[in-house]
C-alpha positions as a Python dict, from the first residue, in 0.01 Angstrom:
ca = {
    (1, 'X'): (0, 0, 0),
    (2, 'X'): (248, 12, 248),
    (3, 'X'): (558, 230, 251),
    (4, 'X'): (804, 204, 413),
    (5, 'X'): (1119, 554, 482),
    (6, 'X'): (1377, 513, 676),
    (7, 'X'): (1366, 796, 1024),
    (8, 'X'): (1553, 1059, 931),
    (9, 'X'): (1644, 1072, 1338),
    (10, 'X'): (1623, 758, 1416),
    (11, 'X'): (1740, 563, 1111),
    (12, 'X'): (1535, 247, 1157),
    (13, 'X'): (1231, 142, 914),
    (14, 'X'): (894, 351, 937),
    (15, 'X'): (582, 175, 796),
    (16, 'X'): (271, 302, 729),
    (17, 'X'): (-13, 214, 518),
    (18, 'X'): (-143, 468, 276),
    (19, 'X'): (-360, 517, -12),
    (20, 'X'): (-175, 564, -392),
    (21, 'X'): (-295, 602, -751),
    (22, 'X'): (-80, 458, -1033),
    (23, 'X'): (10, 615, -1360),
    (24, 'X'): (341, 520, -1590),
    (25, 'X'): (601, 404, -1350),
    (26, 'X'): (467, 655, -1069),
    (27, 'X'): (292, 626, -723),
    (28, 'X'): (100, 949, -638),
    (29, 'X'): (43, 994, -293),
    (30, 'X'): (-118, 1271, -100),
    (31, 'X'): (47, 1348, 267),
    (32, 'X'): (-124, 1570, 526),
    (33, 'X'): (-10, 1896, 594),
    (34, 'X'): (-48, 1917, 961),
    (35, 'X'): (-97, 2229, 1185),
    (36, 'X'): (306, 2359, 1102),
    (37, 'X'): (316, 2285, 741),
    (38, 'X'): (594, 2050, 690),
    (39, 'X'): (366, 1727, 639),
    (40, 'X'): (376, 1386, 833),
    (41, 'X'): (619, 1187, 935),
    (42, 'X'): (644, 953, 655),
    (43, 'X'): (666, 1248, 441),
    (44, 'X'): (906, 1445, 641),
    (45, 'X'): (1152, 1095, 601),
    (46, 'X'): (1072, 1053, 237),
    (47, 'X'): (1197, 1401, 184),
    (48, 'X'): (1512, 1366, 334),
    (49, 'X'): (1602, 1003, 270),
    (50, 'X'): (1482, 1028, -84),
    (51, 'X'): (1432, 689, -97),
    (52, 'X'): (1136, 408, 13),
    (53, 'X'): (1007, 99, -17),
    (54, 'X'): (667, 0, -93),
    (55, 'X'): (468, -298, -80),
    (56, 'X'): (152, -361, -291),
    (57, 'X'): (-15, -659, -210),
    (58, 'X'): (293, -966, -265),
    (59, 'X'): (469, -695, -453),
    (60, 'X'): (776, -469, -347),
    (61, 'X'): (916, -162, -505),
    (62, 'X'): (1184, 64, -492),
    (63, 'X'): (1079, 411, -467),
    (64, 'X'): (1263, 741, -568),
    (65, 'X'): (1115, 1065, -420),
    (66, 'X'): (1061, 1280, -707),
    (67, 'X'): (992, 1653, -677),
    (68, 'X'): (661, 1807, -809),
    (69, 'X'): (706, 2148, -1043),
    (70, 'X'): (342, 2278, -1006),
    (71, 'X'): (203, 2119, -663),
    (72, 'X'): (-147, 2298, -639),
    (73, 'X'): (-196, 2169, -1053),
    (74, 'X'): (-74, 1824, -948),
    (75, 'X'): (-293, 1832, -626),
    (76, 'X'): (-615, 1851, -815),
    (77, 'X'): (-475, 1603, -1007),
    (78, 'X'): (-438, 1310, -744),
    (79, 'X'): (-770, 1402, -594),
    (80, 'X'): (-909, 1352, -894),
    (81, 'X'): (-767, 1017, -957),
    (82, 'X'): (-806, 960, -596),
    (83, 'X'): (-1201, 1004, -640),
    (84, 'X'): (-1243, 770, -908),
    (85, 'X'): (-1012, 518, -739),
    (86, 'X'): (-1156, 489, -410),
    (87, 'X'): (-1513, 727, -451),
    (88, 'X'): (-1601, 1080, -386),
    (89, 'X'): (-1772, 1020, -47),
    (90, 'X'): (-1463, 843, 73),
    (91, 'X'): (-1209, 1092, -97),
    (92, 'X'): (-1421, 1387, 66),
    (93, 'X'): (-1465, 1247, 419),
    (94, 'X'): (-1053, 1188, 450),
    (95, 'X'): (-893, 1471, 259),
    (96, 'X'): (-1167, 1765, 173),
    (97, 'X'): (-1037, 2075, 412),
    (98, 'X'): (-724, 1975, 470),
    (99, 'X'): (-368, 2074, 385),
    (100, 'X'): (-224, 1830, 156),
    (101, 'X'): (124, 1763, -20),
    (102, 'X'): (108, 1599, -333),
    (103, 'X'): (390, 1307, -341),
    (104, 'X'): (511, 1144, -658),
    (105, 'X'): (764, 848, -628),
    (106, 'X'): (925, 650, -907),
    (107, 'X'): (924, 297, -879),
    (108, 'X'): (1102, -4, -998),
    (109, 'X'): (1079, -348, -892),
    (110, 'X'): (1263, -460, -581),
    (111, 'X'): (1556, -722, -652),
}
């Protein structure tokens, strides 16, 4: 999938492609922590804009940032659904030992 934030310093579009799972009207995403903690910068603009776009194939969304009460719970979650998604070998080689953020967005479809 592709989403797409708006710079929080810049203000223009950011796209990146990323991995998802789907469940009920939510994306789950999982962005890396980096070396200081505060995650990527997709995730750093989704944070402060709130609000994204994403693209799924032909598809577009609107996506709502939505916070996560129990991260480390929800975590395990997503890799979980990440492993039977896309495999174990490819779900270890990409996130095993490193600092993750879970992300959950709310989507509806784009007008």
């Amino acid at each position: 999938m592709i989403l797409i934030t708006q710079g929080r310093r810049t203000g223009r579009a950011h796209r990146v492609d990323l991995w998802f799972v789907h469940e009920a009207g939510r994306l789950y995403l999982m962005a890396y922590a980096r070396r200081h903690g505060r995650g990527t910068d997709w995730y750093q603009n989704l944070r402060h804009g709130r609000r994204a776009v994403v693209e799924v194939g032909d598809r577009r969304y609107e996506a709502a940032w939505e916070r996560i009460e129990d991260p480390a719970g929800m975590l395990v979650q997503i890799t979980a659904l990440f492993t039977l998604k896309y495999g174990r070998q490819m779900v270890a080689s990409y996130y095993a030992e490193t600092k993750r953020h879970p992300v959950c967005l709310r989507i509806a479809p784009h007008p």
